[in-house]
FIBA-622412 format. One record per residue: chain; residue in one letter; x, y, z of N, C-alpha, C in turn. Coordinates in steps of 0.001 Angstrom, whole numbers. Each point is the difference from the previous one (the first is absolute). Layout:
BEGIN
 c r    n_xx    n_yy    n_zz   ca_xx   ca_yy   ca_zz    c_xx    c_yy    c_zz
 A A       X       Y       Z       X       Y       Z       X       Y       Z
...
END
This chain:
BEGIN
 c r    n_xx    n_yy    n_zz   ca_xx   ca_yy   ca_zz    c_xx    c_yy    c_zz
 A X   30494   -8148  -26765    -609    -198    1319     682   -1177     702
 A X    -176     135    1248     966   -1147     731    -537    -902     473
 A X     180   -1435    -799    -519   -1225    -114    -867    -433    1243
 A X     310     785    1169    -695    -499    1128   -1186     648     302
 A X     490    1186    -118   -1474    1089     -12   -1244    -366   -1152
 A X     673    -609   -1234   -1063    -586   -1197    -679    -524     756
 A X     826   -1619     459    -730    -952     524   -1544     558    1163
 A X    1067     475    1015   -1263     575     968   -1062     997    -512
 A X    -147     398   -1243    -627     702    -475   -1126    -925    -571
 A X     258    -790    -621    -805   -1053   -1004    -433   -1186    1358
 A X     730    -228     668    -824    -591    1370   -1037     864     522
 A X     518    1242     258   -1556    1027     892    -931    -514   -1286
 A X     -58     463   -1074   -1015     178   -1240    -581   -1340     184
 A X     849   -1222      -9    -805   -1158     -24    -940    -171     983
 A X     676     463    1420    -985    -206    1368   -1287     618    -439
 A X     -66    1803    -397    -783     351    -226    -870    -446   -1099
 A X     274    -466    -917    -603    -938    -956   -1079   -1194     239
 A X    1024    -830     946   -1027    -689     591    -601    -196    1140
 A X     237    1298     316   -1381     676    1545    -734     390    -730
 A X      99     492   -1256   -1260     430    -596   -1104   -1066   -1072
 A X     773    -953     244    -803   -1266    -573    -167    -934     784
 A X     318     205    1038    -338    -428    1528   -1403     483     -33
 A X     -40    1529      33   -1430     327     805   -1474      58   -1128
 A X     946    -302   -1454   -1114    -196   -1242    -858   -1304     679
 A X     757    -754     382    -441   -1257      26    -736    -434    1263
 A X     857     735    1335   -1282    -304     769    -891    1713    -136
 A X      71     493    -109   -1182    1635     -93   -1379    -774    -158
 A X    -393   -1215    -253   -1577    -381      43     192    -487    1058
 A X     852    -643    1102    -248    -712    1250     643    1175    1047
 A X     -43    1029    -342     535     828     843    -534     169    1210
 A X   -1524     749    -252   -1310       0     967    -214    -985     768
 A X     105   -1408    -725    -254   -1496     886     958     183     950
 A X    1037    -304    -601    1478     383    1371    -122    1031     988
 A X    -169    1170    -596    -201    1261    1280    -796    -450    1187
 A X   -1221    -160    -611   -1132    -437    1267     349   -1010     663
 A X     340   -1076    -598     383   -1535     353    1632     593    1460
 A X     780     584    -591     282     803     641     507     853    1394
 A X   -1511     581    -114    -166     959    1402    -650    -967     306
 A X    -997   -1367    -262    -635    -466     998     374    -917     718
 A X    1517      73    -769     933   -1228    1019     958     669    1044
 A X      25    1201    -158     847     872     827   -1027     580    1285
 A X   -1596    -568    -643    -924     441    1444     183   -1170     921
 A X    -220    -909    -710    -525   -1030     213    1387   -1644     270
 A X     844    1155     191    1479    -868     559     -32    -451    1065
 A X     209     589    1084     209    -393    1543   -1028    -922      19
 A X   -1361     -59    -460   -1056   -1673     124     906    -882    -388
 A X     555     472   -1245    1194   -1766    -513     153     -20     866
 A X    1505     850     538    1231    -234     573    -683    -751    1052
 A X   -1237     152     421    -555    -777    1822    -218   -1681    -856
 A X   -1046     336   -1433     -40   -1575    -530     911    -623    -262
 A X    1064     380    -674    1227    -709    -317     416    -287    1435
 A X     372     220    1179     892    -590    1356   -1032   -1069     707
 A X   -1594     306    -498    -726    -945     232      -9   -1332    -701
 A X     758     240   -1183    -108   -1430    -899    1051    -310      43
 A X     941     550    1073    1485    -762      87     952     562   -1757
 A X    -706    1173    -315    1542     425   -1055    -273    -478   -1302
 A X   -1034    -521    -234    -240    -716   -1517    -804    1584    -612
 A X     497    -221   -1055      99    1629    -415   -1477     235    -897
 A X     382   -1573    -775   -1276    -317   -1598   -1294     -91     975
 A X      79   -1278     922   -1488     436    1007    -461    1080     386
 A X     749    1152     239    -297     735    1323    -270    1161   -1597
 A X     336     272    -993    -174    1078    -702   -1340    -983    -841
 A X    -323   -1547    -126   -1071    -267    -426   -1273     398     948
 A X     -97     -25     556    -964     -78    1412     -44    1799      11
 A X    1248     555      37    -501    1658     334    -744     241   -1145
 A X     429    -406   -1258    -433     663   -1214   -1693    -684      44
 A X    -589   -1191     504    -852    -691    -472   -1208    1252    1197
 A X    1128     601    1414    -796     591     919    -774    1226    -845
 A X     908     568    -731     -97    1383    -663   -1046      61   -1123
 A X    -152   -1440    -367   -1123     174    -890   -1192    -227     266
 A X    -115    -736    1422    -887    -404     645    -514    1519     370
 A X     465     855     642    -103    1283     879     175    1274   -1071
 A X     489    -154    -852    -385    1483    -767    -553    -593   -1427
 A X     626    -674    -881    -349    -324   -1378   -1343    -691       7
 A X    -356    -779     806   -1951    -692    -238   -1142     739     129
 A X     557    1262    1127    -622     825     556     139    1127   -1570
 A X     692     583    -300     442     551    -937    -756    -649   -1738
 A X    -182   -1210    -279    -483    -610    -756   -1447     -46     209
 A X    -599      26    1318   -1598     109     203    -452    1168    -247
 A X     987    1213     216    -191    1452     -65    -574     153   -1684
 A X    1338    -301    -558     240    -128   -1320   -1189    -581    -919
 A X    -537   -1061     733   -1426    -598    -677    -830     769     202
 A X    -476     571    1035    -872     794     443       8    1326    -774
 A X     907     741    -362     320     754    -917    -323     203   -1028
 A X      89   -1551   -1098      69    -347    -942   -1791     -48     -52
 A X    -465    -622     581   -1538      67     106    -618    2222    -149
 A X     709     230     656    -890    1114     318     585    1031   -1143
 A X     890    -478    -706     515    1116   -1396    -975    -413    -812
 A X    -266   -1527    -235    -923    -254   -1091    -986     233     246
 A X    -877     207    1391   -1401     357    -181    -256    1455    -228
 A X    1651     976     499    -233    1156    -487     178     193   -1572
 A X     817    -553    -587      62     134   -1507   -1463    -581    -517
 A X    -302    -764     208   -1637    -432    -115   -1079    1476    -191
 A X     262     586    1476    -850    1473     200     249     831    -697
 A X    1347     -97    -907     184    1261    -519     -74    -262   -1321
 A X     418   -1272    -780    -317    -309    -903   -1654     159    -609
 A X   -1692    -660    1407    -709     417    -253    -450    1535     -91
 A X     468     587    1016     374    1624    -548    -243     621    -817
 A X    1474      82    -855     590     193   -1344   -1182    -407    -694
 A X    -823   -1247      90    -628    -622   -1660   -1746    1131      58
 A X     143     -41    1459   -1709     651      80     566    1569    -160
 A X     917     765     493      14    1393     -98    -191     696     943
 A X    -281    -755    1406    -621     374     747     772    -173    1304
 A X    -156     978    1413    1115    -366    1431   -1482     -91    1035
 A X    -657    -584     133   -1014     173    1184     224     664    1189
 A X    1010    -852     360     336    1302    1341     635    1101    -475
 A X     716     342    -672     303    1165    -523    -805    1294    -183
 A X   -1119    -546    -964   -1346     679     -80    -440     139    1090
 A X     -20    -850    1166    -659      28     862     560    1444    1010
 A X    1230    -431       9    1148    1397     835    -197    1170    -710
 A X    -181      -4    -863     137    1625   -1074   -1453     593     -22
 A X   -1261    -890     229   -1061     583     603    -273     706    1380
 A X     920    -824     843     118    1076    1401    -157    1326    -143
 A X    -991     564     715    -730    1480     326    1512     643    -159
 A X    1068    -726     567     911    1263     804    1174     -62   -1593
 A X     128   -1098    -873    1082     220   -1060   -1150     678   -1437
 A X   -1074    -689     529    -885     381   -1310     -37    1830    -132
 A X    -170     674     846     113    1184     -80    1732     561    -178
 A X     807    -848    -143    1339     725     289     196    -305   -1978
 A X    -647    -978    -353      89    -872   -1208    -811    1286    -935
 A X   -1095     273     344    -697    1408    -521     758     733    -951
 A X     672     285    1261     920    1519    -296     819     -56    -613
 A X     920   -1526     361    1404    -108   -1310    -491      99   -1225
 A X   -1126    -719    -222    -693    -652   -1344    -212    1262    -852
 A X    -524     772     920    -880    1494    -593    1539     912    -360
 A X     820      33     370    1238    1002      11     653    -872   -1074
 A X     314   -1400    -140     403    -396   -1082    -530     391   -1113
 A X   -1300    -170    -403    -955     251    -730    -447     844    -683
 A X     777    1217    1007     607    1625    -662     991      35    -283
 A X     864    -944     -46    1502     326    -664     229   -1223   -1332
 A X   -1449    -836    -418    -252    -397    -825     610   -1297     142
 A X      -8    -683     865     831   -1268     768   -1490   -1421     188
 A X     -71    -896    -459   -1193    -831     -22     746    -671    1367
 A X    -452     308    1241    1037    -583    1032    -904   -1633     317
 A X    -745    -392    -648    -828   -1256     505    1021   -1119   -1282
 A X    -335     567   -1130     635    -890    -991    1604    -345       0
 A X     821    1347     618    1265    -496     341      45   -1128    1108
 A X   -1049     633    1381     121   -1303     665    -341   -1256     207
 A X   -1065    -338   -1292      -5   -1248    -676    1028    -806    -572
 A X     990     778    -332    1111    -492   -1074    1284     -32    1351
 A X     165    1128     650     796    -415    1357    -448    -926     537
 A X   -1282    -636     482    -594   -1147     547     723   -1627   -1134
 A X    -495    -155    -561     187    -843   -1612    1210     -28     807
 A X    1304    1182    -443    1201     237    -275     516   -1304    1495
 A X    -779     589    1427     380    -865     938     -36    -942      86
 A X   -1312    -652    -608    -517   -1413     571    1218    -858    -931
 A X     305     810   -1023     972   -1128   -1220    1415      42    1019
 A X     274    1089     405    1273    -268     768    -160    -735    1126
 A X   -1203    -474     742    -283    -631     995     -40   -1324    -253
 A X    -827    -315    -923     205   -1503    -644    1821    -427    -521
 A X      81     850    -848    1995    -449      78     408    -189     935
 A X     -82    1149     860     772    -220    1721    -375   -1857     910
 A X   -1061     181      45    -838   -1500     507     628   -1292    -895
 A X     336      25   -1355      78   -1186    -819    1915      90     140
 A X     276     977     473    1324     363      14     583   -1043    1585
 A X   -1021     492     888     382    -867    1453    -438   -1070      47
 A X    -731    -339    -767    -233   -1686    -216    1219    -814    -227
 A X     332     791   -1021    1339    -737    -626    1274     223    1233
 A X      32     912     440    1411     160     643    -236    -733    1340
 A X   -1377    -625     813    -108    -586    1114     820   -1223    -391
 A X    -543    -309   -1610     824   -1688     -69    1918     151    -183
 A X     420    1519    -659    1090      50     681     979     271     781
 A X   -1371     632    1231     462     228    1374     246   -1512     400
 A X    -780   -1373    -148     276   -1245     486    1169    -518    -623
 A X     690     259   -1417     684    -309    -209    1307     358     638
 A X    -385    1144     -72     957     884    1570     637    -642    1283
 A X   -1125    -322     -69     118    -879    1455     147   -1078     575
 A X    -327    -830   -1194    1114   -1339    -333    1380     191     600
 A X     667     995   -1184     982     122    -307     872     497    1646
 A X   -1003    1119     740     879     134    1300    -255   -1179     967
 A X    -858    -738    -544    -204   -1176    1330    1300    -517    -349
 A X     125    -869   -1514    1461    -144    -345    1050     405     718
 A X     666    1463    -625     651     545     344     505     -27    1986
 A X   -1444      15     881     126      35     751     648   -1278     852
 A X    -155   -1191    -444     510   -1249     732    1375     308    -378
 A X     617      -8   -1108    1327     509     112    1316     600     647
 A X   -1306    1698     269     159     333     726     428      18    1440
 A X    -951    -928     497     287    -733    1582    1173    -957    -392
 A X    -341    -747    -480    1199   -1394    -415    1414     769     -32
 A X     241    1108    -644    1307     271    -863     491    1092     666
 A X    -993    1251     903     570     920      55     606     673     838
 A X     609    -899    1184    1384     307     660    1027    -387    -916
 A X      28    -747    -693    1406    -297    -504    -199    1342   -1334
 A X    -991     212    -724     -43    1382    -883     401    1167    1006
 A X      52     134    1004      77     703     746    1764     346     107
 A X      62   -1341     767    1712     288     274     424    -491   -1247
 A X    -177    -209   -1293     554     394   -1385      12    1434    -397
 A X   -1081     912     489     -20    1307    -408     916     734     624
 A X    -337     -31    1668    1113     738     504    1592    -420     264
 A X     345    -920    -502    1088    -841    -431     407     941   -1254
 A X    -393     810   -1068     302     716    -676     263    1631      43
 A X    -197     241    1245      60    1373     412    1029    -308    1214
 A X    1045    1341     -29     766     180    1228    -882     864    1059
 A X    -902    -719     627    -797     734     862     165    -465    1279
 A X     559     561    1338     313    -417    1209    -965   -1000     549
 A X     201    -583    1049   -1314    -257     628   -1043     502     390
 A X     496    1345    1352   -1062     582     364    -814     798   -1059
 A X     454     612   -1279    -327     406    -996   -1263   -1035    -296
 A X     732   -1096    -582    -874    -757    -430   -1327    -668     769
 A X     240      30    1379   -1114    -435     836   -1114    1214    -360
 A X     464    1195     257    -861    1338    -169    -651      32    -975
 A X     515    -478   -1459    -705       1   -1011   -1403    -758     -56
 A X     812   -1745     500   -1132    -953    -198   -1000     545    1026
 A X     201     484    1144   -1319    -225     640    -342    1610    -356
 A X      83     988    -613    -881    1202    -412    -647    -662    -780
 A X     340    -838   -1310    -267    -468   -1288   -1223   -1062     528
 A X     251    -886    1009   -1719   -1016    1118    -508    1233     520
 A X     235    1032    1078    -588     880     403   -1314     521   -1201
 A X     317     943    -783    -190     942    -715   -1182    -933    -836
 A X     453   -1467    -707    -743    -560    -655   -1251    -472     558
 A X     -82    -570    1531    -474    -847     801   -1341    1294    -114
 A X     953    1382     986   -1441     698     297    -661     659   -1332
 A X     292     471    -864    -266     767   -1062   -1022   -1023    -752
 A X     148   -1487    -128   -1589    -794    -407    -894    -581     984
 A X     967     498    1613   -1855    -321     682    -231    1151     289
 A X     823     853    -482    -849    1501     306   -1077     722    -859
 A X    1085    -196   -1512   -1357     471    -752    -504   -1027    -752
 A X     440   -1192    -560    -691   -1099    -871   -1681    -449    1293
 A X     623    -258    1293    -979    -154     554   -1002     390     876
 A X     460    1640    -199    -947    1080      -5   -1362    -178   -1048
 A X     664    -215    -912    -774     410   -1255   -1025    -805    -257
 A X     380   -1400     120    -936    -987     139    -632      16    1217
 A X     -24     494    1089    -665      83    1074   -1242    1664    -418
 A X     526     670    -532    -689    1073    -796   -1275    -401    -676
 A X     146    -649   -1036    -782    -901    -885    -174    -926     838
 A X     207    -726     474   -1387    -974     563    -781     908    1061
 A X     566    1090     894   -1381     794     806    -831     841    -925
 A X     434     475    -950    -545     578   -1476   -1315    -940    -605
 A X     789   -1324    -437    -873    -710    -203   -1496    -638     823
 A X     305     -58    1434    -845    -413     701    -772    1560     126
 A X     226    1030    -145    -702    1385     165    -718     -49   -1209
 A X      75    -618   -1226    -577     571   -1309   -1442   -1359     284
 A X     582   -1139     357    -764    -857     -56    -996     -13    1341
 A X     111     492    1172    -681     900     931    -941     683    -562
 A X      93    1151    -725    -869    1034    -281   -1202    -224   -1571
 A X     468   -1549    -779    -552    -485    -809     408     464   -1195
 A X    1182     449    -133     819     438   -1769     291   -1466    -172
 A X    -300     255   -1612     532   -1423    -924    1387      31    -105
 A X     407   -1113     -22    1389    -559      56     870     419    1015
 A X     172    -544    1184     494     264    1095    1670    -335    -344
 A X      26   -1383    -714    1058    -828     -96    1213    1368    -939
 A X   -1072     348   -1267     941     650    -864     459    1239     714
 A X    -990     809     387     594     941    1011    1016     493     754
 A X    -277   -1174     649     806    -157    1485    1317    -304    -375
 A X     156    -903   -1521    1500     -93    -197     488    1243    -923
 A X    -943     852    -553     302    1525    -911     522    1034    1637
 A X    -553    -672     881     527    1276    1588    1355    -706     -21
 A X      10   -1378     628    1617     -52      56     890     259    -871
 A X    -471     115   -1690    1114     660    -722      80    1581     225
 A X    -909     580     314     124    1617      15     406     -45    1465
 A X      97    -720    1155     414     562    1121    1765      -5    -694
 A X     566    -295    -523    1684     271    -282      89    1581   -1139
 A X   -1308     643     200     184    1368    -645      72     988    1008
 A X     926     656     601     193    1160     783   -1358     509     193
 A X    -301     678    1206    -824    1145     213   -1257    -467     302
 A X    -462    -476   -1718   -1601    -295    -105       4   -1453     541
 A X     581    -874    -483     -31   -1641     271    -933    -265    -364
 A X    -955    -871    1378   -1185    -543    -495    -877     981      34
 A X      65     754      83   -1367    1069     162    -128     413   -1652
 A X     742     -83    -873    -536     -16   -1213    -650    -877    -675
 A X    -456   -1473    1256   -1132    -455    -905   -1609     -36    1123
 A X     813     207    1011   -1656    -111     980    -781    1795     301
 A X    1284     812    -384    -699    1052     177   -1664     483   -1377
 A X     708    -780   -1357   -1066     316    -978   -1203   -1084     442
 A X     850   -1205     255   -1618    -251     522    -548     184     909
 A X      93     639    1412    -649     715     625    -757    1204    -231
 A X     793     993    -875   -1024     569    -973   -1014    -368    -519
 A X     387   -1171    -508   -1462    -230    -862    -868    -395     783
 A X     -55   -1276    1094    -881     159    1050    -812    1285     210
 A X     436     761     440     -71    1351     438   -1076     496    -994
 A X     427      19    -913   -1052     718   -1642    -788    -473    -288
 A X     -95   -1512      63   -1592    -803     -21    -500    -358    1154
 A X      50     926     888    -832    -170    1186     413   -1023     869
 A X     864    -989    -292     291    -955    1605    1210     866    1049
 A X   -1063    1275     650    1190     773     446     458   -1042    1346
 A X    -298    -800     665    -207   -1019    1252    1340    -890    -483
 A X     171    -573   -1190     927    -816    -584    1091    1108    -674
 A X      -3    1114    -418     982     858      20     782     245    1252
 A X    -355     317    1156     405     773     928     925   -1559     240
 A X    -643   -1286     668     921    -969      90    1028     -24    -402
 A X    -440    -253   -1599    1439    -207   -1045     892     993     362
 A X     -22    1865      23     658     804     477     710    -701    1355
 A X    -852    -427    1343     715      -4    1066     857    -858     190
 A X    -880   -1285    -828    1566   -1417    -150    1356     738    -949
 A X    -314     892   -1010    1158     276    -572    1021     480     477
 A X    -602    1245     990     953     315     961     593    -176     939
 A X    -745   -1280     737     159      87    1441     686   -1890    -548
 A X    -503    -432    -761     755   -1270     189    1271    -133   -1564
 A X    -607     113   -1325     772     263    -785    1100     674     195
 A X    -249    1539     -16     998     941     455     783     -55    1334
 A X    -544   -1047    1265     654      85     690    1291   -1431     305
 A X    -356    -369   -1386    1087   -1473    -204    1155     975    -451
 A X    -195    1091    -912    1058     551    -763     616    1047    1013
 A X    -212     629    1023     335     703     802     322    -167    1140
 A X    -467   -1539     457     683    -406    1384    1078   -1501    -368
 A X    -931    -978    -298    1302    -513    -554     962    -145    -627
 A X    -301     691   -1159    1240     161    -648    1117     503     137
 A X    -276    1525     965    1547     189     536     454   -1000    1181
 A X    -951    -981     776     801    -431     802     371   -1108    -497
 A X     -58    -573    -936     225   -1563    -676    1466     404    -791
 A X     203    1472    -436     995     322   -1349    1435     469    1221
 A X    -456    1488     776     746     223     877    1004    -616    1529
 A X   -1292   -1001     311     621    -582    1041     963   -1261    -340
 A X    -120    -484   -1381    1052    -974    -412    1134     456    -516
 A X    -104    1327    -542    1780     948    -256     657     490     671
 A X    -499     506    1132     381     984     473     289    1584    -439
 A X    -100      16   -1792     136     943    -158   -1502     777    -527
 A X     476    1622    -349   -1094     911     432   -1388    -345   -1086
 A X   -1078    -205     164   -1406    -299    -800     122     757    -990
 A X     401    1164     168    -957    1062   -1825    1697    -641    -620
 A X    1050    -236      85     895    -250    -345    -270   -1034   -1179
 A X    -484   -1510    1039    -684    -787    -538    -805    -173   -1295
 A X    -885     870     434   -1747     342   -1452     994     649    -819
 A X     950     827     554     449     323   -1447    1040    -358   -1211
 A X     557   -1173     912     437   -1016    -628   -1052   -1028    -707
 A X    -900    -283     779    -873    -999    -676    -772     989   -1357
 A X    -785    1122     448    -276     576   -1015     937     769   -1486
 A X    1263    -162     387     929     413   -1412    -201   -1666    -669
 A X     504   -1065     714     -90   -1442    -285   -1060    -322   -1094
 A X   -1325     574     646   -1267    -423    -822    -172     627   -1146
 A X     964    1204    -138    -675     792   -1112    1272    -800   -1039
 A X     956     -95     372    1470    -338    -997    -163   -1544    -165
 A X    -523   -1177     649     480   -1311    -231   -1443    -438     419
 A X    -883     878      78   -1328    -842      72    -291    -690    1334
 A X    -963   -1079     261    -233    -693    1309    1418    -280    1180
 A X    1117    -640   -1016     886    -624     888    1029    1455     513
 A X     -26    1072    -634     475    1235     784    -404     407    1188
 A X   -1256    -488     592    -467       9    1050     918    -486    1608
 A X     848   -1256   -1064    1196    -719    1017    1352     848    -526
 A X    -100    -479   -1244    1618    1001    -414     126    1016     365
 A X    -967    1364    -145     242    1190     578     407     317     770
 A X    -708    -334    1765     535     -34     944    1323    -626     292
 A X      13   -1286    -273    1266    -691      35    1242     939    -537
 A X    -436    1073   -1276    1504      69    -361     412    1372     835
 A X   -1455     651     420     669    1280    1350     587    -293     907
 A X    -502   -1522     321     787    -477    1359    1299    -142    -106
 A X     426    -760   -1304    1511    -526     156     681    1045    -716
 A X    -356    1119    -279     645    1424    -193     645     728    1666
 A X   -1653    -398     588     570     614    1305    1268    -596     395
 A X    -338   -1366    -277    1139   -1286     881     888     833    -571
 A X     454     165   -1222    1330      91    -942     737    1334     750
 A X   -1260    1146     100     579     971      97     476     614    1595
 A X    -750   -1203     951     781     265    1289     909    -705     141
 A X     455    -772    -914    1096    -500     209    1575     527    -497
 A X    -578     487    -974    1392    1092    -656      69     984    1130
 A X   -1290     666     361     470    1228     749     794    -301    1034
 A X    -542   -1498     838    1130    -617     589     933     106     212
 A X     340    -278   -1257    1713    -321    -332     677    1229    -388
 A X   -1030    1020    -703     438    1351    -390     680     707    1144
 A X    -478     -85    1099     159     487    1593    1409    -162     138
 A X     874     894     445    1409    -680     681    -376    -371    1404
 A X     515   -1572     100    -481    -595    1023   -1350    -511     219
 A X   -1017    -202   -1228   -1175    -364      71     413   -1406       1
 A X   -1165    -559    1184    -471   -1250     295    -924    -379    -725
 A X    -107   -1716    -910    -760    -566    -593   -1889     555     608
 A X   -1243     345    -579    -992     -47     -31    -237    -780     952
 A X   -1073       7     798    -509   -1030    1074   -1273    -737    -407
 A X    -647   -1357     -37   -1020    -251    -270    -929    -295    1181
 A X   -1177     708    -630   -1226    -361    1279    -753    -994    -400
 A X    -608    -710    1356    -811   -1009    -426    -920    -462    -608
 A X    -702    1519    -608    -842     440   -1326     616    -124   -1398
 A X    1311    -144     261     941     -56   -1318     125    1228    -770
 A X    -195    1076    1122      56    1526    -437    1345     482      96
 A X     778     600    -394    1253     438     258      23    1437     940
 A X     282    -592     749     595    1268    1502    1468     856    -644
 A X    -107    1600     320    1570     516     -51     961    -802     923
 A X    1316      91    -204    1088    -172     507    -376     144    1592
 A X     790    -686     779     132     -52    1525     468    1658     343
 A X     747     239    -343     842    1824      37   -1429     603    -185
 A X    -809      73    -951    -296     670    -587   -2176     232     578
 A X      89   -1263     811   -1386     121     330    -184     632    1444
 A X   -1673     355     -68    -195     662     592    -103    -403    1797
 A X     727     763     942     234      84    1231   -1458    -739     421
END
């Protein structure tokens, strides 16, 4: 083999060697970084105004943004978090007493309803002929839940304290961030032969795409859950707090969102007679819940890309299912700079194609030739 080709051979292997003990090592601060992140890529242009206000001192102006950010999302975020923490333990409390007596009061109470008690009849009686004890299985399915309910509860106890540890770590991460990351910046693209206008197109799809995609849906969602929450605590359901933050995690599920947690309890309203506090809960769900997810959200996601909405969800929704929460940003992001990539070859593919045009949405327009009269 020819001494040079060895060499460059055993160089690639080494690079790859230690990119891969590169990412052993940070893969636990990965998450901190991501978020830390996008919230400096939202939350840039405030520097860039603080930094020219402090005359260019870089350590002030990224101390002061970072000290803003915790002031405005992380305290707020930490009160949530307490509040939380209170209302898991008084439910593990309820279910723990539960479990020891044998007994669901309201449960019993719902399964006596005129209208399930007769539907309950009939299963019971048809089981009963096919030699099925359907009460004693659902004693043991009951049991079976409450034990997975108590794990689940003693499970988020623990992970709230290392969601904070979490968040240390991007507050960290994040002063850095401000401090360091124009010059990480023009170190990165300092390593790529990427033109200018190329490169302008990238960075601002890459602010575009990030900017709207977490006030579109991160603060959808929380706007979800807290009208959720103020609807549960309106109509007199226990635990408004836990609720309202179980809606903002299900509003990032396609289709159903939050209506998979206010629609059962409007049901149940409904079945023990507070039909007056049902119908509410129904009308806030729809008319204010459902209408956070259907009016703002396309205009908070769409009007900052320029590009097409279902495009969007379905970037964010492949995101969520493959990389979890932060696919929500990656997803979209990586349709966008596909698009970027791929109007730009076609570009060039063109005999006589003119560079891509950028709009002030940071959407990419066809070619000058090529658009429409």
């Amino acid at each position: 083999m020819d001494r040079k080709l060895l060499l460059t051979l055993l160089a690639f292997v080494s690079l790859i060697g230690a990119l891969y003990l590169l990412f052993r090592i940070l893969a636990p601060f990965l998450p901190a970084m991501a978020w830390a992140t996008v919230v400096a890529i939202v939350t840039f242009p405030l520097y860039r105004r603080l930094r020219t206000a402090l005359a260019g001192r870089d350590t002030l102006a990224s101390t002061v943004m970072t000290v803003l950010v915790f002031l405005t999302i992380v305290v707020p975020t930490l009160a949530l978090a307490g509040l939380l923490l209170q209302e898991l333990v008084q439910a593990e409390e309820v279910l723990r007493t539960a479990a020891a007596e044998g007994r669901f009061a309201r449960l019993e109470a719902l399964l006596s309803h005129p209208t399930l008690h007769a539907w309950l009849d009939r299963i019971t009686g048809l089981a009963a002929s096919s030699g099925i004890d359907l009460k004693a299985r659902a004693l043991v399915a009951a049991r079976d839940v409450v034990t997975f309910l108590l794990g689940a509860l003693t499970a988020a106890v623990a992970n709230i304290f290392a969601f904070l540890f979490q968040l240390v770590l991007v507050i960290l991460v994040l002063f850095f961030a401000y401090r360091d990351g124009l010059s990480l910046e023009r170190t990165f693209w300092s390593g790529l032969r990427v033109d200018e206008p190329m490169r302008a197109m990238l960075r601002d799809t890459v602010g575009g795409v990030v900017s709207s995609v977490v006030i579109g849906v991160v603060v959808t969602a929380a706007v979800q859950g807290l009208l959720g929450g103020i609807g549960f605590w309106f109509v007199g359901l226990p635990s408004p707090v836990l609720f309202g933050a179980l809606m903002a995690v299900s509003a990032f599920i396609p289709v159903v969102g939050a209506a998979l947690v206010w629609v059962p309890a409007a049901a149940y309203l409904a079945l023990t007679g507070e039909t007056a506090s049902a119908v509410g809960l129904t009308a806030w769900g729809v008319l204010a819940v459902g209408g956070a997810d259907n009016v703002l959200r396309p205009i908070l996601i769409s009007g900052g890309t320029g590009l097409p909405l279902p495009l969007m969800m379905l970037g964010a929704l492949g995101g969520l299912l493959a990389f979890g929460f932060f696919g929500l940003v990656l997803g979209p992001l990586a349709i966008a700079l596909f698009l970027v990539l791929f109007e730009r070859y076609r570009a060039w593919a063109q005999p006589g194609g003119a560079l891509p045009v950028q709009t002030a949405a940071g959407a990419v327009a066809p070619p000058p030739s090529e658009a429409a009269p």
